[in-house]
PADO-118982 format. One record per residue (C-alpha): residue in one letter; residue number from 0; x, y, z. Coordinates in pm, 1 decimal. Each point is the difference from the previous one (the first is absolute). Layout:
<sites>
type, seq, c1, c2, c3
A, NUM, X, Y, Z
...
</sites>
This chain:
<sites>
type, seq, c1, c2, c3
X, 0, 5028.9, -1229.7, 6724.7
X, 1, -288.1, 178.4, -144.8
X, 2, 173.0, 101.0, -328.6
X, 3, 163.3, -366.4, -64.1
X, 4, -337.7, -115.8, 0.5
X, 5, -139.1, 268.0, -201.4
X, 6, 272.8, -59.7, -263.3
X, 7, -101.8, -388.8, -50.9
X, 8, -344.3, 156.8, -100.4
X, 9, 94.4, 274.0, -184.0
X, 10, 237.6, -220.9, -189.7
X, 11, -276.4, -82.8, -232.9
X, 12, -64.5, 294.1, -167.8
X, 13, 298.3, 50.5, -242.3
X, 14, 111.4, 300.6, -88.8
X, 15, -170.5, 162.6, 337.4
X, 16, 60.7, 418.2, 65.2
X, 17, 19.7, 81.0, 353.0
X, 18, -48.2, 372.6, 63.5
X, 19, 152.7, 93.8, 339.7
X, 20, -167.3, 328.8, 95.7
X, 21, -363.8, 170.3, 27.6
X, 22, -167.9, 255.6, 199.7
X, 23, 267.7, 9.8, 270.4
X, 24, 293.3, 36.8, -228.5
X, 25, 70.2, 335.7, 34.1
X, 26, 71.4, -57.0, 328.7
X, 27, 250.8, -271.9, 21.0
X, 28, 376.1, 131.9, 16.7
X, 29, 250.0, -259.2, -50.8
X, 30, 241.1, -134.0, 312.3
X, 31, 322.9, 51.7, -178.1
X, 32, 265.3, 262.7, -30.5
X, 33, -77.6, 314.2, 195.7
X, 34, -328.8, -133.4, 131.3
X, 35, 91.8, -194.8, 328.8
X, 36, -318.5, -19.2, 197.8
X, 37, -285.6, -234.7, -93.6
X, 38, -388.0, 59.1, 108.5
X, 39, -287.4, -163.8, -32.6
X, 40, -336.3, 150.5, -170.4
X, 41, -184.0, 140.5, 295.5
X, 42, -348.3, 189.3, -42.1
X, 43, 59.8, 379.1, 6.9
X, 44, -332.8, 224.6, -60.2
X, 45, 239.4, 255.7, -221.9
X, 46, 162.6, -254.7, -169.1
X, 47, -49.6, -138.0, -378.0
X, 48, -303.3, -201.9, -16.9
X, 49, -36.9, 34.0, 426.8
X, 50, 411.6, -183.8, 19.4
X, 51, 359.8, 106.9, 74.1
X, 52, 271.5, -56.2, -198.1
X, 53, 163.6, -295.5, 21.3
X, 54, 304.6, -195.4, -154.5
X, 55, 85.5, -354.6, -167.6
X, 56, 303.6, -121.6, 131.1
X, 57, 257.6, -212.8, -173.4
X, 58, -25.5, -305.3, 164.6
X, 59, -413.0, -9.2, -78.6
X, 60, 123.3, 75.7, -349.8
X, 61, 216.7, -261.8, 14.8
X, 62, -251.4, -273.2, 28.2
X, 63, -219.0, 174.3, -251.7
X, 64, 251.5, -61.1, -249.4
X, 65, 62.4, -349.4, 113.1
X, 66, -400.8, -35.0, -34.2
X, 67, 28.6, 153.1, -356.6
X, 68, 262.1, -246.5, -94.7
X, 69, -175.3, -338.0, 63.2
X, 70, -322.0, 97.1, -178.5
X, 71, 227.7, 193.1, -327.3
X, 72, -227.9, 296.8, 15.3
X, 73, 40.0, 287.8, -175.2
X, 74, 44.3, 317.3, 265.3
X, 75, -168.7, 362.1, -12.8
X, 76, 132.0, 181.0, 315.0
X, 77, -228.1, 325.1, 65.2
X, 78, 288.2, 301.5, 100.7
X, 79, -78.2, 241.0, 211.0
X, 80, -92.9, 342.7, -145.8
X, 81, -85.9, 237.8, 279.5
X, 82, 324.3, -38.2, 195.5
X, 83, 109.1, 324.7, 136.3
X, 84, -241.7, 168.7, -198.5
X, 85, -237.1, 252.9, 212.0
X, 86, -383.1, 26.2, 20.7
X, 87, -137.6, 326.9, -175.9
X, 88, -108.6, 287.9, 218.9
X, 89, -228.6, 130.9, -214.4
X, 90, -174.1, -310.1, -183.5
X, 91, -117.7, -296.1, 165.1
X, 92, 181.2, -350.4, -94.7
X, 93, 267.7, 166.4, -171.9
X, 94, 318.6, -121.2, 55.1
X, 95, 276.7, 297.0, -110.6
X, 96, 388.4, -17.9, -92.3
X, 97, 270.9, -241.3, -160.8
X, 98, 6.8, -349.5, 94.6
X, 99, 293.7, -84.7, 134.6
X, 100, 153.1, -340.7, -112.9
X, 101, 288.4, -52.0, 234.3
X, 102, -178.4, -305.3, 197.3
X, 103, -128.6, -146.8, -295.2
X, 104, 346.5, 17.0, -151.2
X, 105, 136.6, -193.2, 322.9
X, 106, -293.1, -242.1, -20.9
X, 107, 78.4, -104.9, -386.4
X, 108, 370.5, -22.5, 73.7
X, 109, -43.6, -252.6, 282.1
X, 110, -230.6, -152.8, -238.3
X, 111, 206.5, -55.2, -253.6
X, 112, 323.1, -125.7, 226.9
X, 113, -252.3, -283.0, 99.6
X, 114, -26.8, -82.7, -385.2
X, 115, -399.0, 44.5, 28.3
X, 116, -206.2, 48.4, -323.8
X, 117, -247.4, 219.5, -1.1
X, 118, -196.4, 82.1, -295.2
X, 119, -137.9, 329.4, 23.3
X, 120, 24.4, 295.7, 227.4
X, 121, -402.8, 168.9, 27.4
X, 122, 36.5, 385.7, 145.0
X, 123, -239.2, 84.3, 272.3
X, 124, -343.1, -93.8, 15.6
X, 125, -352.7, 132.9, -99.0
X, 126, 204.3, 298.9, 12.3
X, 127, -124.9, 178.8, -348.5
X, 128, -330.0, 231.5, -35.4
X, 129, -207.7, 56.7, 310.4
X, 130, 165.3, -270.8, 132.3
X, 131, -63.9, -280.7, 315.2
X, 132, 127.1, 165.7, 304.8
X, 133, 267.6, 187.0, -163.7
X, 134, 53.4, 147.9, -351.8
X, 135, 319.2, 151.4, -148.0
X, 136, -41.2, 250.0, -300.1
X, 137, 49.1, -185.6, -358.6
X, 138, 304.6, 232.8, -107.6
X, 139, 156.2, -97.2, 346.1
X, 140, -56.9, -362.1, -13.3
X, 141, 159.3, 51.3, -386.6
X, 142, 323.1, 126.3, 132.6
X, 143, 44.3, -265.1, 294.7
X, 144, -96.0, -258.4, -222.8
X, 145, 301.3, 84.2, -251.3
X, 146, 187.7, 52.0, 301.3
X, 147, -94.0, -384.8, 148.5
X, 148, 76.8, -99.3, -411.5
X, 149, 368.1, 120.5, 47.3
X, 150, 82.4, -151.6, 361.9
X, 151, -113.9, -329.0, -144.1
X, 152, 170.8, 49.5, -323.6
X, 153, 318.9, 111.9, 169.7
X, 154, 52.9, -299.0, 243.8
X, 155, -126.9, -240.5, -243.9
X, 156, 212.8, 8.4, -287.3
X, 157, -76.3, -316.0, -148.4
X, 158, -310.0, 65.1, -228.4
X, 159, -105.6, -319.4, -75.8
X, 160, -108.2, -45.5, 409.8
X, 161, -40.0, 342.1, 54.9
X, 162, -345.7, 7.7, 219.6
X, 163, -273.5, 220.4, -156.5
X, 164, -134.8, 330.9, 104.3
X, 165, -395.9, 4.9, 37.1
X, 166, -220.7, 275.4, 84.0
X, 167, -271.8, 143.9, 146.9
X, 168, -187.4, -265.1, 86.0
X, 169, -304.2, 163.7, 120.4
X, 170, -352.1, 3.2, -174.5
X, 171, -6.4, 192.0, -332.4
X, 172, -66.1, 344.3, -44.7
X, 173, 112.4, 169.7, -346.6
X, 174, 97.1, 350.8, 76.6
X, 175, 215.8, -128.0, 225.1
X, 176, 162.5, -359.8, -160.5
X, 177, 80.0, 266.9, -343.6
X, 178, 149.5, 309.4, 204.5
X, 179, 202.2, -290.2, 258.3
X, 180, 135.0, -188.0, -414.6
X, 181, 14.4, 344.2, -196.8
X, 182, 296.5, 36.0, 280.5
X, 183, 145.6, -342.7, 64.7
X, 184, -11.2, -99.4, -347.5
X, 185, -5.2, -387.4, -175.8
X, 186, 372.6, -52.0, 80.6
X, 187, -81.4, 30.5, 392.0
X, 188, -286.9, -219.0, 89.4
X, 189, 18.8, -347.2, -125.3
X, 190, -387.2, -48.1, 75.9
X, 191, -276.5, 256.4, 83.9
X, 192, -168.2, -204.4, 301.9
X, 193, -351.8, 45.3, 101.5
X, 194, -275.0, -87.6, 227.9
X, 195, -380.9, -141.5, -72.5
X, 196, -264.4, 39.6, 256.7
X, 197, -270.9, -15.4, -200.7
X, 198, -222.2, -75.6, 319.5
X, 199, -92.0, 224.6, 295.3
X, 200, 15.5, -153.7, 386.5
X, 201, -314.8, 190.2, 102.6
X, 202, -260.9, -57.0, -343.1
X, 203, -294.9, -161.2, 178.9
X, 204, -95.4, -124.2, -399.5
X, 205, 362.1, -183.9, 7.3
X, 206, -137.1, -355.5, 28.3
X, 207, -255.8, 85.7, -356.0
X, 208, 342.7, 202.5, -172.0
X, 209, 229.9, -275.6, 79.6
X, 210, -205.9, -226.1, -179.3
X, 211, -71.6, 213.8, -324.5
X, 212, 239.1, -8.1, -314.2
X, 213, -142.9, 331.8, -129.2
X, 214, 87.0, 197.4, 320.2
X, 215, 330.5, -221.3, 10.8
X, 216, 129.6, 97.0, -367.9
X, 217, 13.6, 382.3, 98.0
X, 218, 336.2, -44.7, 121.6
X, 219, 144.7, -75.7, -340.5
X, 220, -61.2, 395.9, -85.8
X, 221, 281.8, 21.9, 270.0
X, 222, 242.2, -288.8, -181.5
X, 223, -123.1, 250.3, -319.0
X, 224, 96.2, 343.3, 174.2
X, 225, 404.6, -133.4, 152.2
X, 226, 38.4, -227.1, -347.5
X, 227, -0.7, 393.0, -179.3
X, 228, 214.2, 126.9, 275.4
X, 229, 234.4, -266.3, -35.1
X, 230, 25.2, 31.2, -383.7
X, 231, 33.0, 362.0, 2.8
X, 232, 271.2, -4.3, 251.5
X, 233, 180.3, -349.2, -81.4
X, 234, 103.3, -222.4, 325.3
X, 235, 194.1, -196.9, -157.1
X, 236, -228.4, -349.7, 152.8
X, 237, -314.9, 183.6, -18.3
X, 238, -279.9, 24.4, 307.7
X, 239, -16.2, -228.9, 254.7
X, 240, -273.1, -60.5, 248.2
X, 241, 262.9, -57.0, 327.1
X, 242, -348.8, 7.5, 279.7
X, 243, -354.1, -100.8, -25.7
X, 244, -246.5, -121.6, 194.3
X, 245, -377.8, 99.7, -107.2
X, 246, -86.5, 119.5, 337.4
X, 247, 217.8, 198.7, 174.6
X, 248, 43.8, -52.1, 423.7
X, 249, -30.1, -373.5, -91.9
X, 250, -330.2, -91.4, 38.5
X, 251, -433.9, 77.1, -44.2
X, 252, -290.5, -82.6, 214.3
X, 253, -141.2, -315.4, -180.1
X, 254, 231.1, -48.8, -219.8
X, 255, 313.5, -130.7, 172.4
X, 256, 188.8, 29.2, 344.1
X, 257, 391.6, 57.6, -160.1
X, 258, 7.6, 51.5, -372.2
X, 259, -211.5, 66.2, -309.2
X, 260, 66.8, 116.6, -333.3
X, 261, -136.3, -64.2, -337.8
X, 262, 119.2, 162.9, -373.7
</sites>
C-alpha cells in the first residue's frame, strides 16, 4: 500500500505533525452515526472552491490511523466548521448561523472506541477575516469554538490526553484574530494557528523577490503583529504557523513546477 510505504519514509523524521485537513475541510462530513451515505468530491460550479461536499468514511479513517501508528506522528485533524451553517443572502462568502456539532461528536466518539490519539482538533479553515472561499464572522467563530472546546472536553475526560483545540488557521488579520480571542478567551484555544504566504502566484518579479532577504524579512512584521495578539489575549501555547507555502496555488513561471517557498 501507498501509506505503508510512505510510513517507512516518514519514519525518519521524529517527532513528525501530520495535519489532516486544508482547503476542502469544510466540506468533509464524517460516515458515522446519523450520516449513512458516502460521496465522493465531484466538481460543482456553486460549490466551495468549484466541489461538492463530500465525506470520510470510517474504514479510510481506519487505515489513516493505522498509517499514523507506524510512523508515531503526532495528529492535527482539521473539523469541519461550516456544517449546516447557511450562506449569507446579503454578503458574499458569508457563511451565517450556529455550527452544529452533532457529526463531529459521532466522529470523535468512534474515534476514541478505536483507542486513536489524536493531538489536536483545528476548527475550520482559512475561515477568519475576508476569508478563502468562505468566511464566518469572528464573534461567531468565538462561540463555536468554545462550543468545539466543551464537546472535546466532555468526552475526553482524561486531561493529560485530552487532544487540543486550535483555531483559525487562516492568514492573519488583527481586527479580526482580537474580536474572534476578546470572545473565546486563553482558556479555549490551546494555540492561535496561522497561515504565511508571504509570496503571490501571479508576481511576474517572483523569481528576483524569492531570491532577496530584504523583501523576504517583511514577513516577520506579521510574526510581530499575532506575537501582540497572542500576548494580549493569552493561548495558553502561543501562535502557531499550522500552513505555509510562499506561493500560494503551488507553483510560478520560472521558478518551479509544484512548490516554492522561502522565509
Amino acid at each position: 500500500m501507498v501509506l505503508d510505504e510512505c510510513g517507512k519514509q516518514h519514519s525518519a523524521f521524529n517527532p513528525l505533525r501530520i495535519k489532516v485537513g486544508g482547503s476542502l475541510q469544510d466540506q468533509v462530513v464524517y460516515n458515522v452515526g446519523s450520516v449513512k451515505k458516502c460521496h465522493h468530491f465531484k466538481k460543482r460550479r456553486a460549490g466551495l472552491f468549484g466541489f461538492s461536499q463530500r465525506c470520510l468514511s470510517m474504514a479510510r479513517w481506519d487505515e489513516l490511523n493505522n498509517f499514523f501508528k507506524q510512523t508515531g506522528a503526532k495528529v492535527t485533524f482539521g473539523l469541519n466548521a461550516l456544517i449546516r451553517r447557511k450562506k449569507s443572502n446579503i454578503e458574499k462568502g458569508l457563511w451565517v448561523g450556529d455550527w452544529q456539532s452533532q457529526n463531529a461528536r459521532e466522529f470523535m466518539n468512534y474515534t476514541i472506541s478505536k483507542g486513536y490519539k489524536i493531538d489536536s482538533y483545528e476548527f475550520g479553515n482559512e475561515l477568519c477575516g475576508g476569508g478563502i472561499g468562505a468566511r464566518v464572522e469572528a464573534k461567531q467563530y468565538g462561540k463555536d469554538v468554545i462550543a468545539s472546546k466543551n464537546l472535546v472536553k466532555e468526552l475526553n475526560l482524561d486531561r493529560k490526553i485530552q487532544p487540543k483545540v486550535l483555531g483559525p488557521d487562516g492568514l492573519y488579520n488583527k481586527k479580526w484574530f482580537n474580536s474572534f480571542l476578546k470572545v473565546s478567551r486563553h482558556a479555549v484555544v490551546d494555540a492561535s494557528t496561522h497561515h504565511i504566504y508571504n509570496l503571490r502566484p501571479d508576481d511576474p518579479n517572483m523569481i528576483n523577490k524569492i531570491q532577496n532577504p530584504f523583501y523576504l524579512n517583511q514577513v516577520a512584521q506579521t510574526y510581530k503583529n499575532v506575537s501582540k495578539t497572542v500576548k494580549k489575549f493569552g493561548p495558553l501555547l502561543g501562535a502557531w504557523v499550522s500552513e505555509t507555502g510562499g506561493a500560494f496555488d503551488s507553483d510560478h513561471k520560472d521558478v518551479s513546477p509544484t512548490f516554492v517557498d522561502g522565509f
